[in-house]
N, C-alpha and C positions, 0 to 999 in steps of 0.2 A: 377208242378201244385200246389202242397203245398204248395211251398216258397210263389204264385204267390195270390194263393185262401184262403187259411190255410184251416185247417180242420177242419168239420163241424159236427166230431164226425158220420158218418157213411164212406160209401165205394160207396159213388160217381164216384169217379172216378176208383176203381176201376170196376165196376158195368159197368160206361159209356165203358172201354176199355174190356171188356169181351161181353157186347153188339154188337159194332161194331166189334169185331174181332174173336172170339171166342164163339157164340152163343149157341155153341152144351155144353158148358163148365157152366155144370149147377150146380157142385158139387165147383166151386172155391169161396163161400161164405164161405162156411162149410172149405174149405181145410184151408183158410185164418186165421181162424176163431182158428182152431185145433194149430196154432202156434202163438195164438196169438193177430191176426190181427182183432181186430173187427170192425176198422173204416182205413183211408189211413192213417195216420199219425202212426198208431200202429203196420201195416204192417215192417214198419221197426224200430219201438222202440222196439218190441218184436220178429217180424218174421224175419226178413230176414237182413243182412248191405253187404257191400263191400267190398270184399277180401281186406286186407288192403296191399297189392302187388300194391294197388291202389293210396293208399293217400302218401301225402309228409311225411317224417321220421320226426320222435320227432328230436329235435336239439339244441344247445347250441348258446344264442345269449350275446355278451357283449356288454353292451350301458352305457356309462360314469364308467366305472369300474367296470360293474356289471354284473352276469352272471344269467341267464335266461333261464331255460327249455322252451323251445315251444312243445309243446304237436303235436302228431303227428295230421294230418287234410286230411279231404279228399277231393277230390280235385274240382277245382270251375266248371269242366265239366267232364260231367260222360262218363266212356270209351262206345263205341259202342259195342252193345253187340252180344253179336256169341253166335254158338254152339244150339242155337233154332230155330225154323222156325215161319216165318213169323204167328203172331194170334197165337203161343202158350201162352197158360197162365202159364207155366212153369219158372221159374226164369233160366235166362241165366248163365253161368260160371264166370260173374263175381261177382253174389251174392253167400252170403254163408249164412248158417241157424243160429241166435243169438243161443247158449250156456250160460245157467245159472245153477251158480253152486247153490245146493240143501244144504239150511243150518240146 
């Protein structure tokens, strides 16, 4: 929805997916919010990214004699998610909590 809409600096979409799914889930503003997340795009700049178990490996490319780190990347379709049920607002097993170190 991001790539599709970008973000509009609040939680649309999340708001719209907790509405229809999750209604009784009146605390996932606030929960969002506590890691970070104050709008959808922040959701995962600060809360939440993808086991990286997920993305293609960093790699070494030669092109006309020349060698080239490719950085690792994740991937163009996101795996299907398990281990929740249906209308949980809970993050599935394949996200994991962003960690920043404290300078």
């Amino acid at each position: 929805m991001l790539d599709e809409f970008n973000c509009d600096g609040t939680l649309r979409f999340a708001k719209r997916y907790r509405d229809a799914e999750a209604p009784r889930a009146t605390a996932v503003e606030r929960r969002l919010g506590d890691v970070g997340g104050f709008c959808d795009c922040e959701i995962f700049m600060n809360g939440w990214t993808l086991y990286e178990r997920f993305w293609t490996p960093e790699r070494e490319e030669v092109v006309d004699g020349w060698t080239t780190v490719v950085d690792a990347e994740p991937p163009t379709e996101l795996p299907a998610c398990a281990t929740v049920r249906r209308g949980s607002v809970r993050p599935c097993a394949n996200w994991t909590r962003r960690r920043f170190a404290l300078h």
